[in-house]
N, C-alpha and C positions, 0 to 999 in steps of 0.2 A: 613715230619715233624719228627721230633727230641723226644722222651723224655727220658729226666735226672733224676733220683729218684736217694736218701739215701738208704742205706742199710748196712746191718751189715753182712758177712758173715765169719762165724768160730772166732769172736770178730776182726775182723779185718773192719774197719767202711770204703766204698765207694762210689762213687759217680758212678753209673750205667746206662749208655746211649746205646739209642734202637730207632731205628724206629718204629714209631708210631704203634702200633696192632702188634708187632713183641715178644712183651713183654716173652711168649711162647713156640717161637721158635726155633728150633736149627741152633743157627748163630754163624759164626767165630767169635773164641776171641781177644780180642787187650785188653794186660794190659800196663798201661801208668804211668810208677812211677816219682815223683815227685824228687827236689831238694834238698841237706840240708838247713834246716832251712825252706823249704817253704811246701806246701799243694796242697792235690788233688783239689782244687777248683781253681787253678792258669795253668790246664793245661785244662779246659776246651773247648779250642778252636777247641786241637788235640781229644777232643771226640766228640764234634759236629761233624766236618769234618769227620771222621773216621766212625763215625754211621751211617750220611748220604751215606755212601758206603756200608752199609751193615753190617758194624760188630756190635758186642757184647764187650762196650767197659765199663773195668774200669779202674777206679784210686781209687787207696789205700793211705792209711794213711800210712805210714812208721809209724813202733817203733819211740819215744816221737816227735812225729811230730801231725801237725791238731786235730784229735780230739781224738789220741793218746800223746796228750803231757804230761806232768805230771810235778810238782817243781822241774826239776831238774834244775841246774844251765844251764847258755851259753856255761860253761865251760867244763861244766860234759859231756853235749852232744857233745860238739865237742870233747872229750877225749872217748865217747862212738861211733866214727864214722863208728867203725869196728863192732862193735855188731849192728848198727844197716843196715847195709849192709847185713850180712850175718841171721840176724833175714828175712831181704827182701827176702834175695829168698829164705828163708824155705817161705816165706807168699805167695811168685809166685806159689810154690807148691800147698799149702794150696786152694787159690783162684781158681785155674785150676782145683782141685780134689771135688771140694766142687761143683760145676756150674758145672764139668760133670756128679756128681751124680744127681743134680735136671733135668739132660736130655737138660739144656739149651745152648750146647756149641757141635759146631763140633769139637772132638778132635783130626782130621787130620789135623786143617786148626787155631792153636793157633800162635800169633803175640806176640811181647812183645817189650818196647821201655822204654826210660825217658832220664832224665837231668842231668847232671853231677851224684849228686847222685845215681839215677836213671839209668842211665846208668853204670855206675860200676854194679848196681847189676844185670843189664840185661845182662852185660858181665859174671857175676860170675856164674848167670843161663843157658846162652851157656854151663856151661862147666860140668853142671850138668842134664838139661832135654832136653831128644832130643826130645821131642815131640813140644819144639820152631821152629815151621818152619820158621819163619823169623823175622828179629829184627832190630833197626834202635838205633843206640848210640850215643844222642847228647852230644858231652865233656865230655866225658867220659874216664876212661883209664882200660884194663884190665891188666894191670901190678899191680896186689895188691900190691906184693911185693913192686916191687920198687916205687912204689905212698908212701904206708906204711914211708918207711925209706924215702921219699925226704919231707910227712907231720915231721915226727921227725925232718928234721934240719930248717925246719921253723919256729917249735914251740920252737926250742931251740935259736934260733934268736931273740926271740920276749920277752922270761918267764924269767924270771931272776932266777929262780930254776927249772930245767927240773921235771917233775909230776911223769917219770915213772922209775921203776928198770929196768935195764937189763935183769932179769928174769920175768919181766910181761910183755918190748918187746918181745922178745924171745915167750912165750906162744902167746900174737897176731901175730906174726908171723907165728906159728905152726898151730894156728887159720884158717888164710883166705890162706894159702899154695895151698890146695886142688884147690879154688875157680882160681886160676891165670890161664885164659888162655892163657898166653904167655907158659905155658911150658906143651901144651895138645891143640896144634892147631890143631892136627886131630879132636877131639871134635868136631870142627865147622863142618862135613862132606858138606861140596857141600850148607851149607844151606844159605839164600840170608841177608846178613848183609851190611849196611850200617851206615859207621861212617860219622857222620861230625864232626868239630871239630875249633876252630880257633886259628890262628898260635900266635893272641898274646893275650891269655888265660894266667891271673897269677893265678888261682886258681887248675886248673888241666894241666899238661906240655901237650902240642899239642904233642912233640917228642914223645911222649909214647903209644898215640894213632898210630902215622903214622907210626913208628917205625914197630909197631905190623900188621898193614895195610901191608905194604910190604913183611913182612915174610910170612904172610899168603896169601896173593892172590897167591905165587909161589906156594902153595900147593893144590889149589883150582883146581878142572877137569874143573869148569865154571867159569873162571877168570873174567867174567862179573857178575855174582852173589855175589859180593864183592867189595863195591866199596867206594871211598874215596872221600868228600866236603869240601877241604880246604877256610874257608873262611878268608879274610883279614883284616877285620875291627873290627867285633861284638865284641872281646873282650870274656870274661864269661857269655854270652848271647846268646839267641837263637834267629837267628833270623827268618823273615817271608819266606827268600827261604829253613835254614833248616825245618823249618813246612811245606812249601808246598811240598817238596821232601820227608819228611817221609809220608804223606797221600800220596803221586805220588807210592811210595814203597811198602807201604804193599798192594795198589789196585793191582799191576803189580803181586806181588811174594805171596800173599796171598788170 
């Protein structure tokens, strides 16, 4: 048996799932971030499942997301896409340091996963805590950079007045630099990643996952600890065999 509780930890508001009388204990962690525009209450399934194996799982609210949202425009937030990616994994930090102090977390045995959104920032956290032992990126791309500059010609596509200067891209570029692990694939040392991704994705390019897939399994000592779900249909959706492969993943490598 399964239980879910609210909680608030370091003002960052989660939805916290545990086996039953385990509440306690010190169990592996699995943080599960959500999509833009959507909420931790929408990836519930992957914490059930995930609990039921043992771990210590949350889902966070992202910056102006769930019950972090606040009046800002549709607009604002998708012009604040980058602040709120890199807000996320200071909050991966945050959440991991906070549940090691209350004793409730084995901190040789943390997981980390999400959803396009979501997974950018589990990409951007690869490249910053090595204490991620293993992590699963649904549509996701760790190319900041170049996602960064192919979001600008989209928006410029669409606005009839582009929103930004040159020197305020330039500064978001300067920005998420650090975070690209395309140019700090050692970073990943040997640890077990799994992308899926699908090929006809119009919201994040498949090419820049798979892209990045390739260059990196040639550097990997365990070229099976890295591995790639190209799917053909789903589109920008997850679908039930990437969920049943990410719970299949973190049980094996976590």
């Amino acid at each position: 048996m399964v239980t879910i509780e609210t909680r608030t930890i370091e003002n960052i508001p989660v939805l916290h799932a545990f086996e039953a009388g385990k509440e306690n204990e010190k169990l592996p962690l699995m943080i599960f971030i959500h999509g833009f525009t959507s909420a931790k209450e929408h990836n519930l399934h992957f914490a059930y499942a995930l609990a039921e194996k043992g771990y210590r799982v949350v889902l966070p609210d992202m910056l102006h997301h769930g019950e972090r949202i606040t009046d800002v425009s549709g607009d604002k937030r998708m012009y604040s896409f980058w602040d709120i990616v890199v807000q996320g994994i200071t909050d991966v930090h945050t959440l991991v340091q906070s549940l090691d102090r209350e004793g409730l977390i084995d901190e040789q045995r943390v997981g980390l996963s999400g959803t396009s959104m979501g997974a950018i920032i589990t990409f951007g956290s690869l490249s910053q805590y090595p204490y991620v032992k293993a992590a699963v990126t649904l549509m996701g791309t760790p190319s900041y950079e170049n996602f960064a500059y192919w979001q600008i010609e989209k928006i410029k596509q669409q606005e009839v007045s582009f929103p930004f200067s040159e020197e305020a891209l330039a500064k978001v570029i300067s920005i998420i630099k650090p975070f690209d692990l395309t140019s700090c694939m050692e970073k990943l040392d040997n640890r077990p990643l799994l992308l899926w991704h699908s090929k006809i994705d119009e919201v994040v390019p498949f090419s820049q996952s798979y892209d990045f897939y390739r260059k990196a399994k040639a550097v990997y000592k365990n070229p099976e600890k890295i591995q790639y779900i190209a799917d053909e249909t789903s589109g920008h959706k997850v679908s039930r065999t990437a969920y049943l492969e990410t719970v299949k993943w973190f049980a094996k490598y976590l």
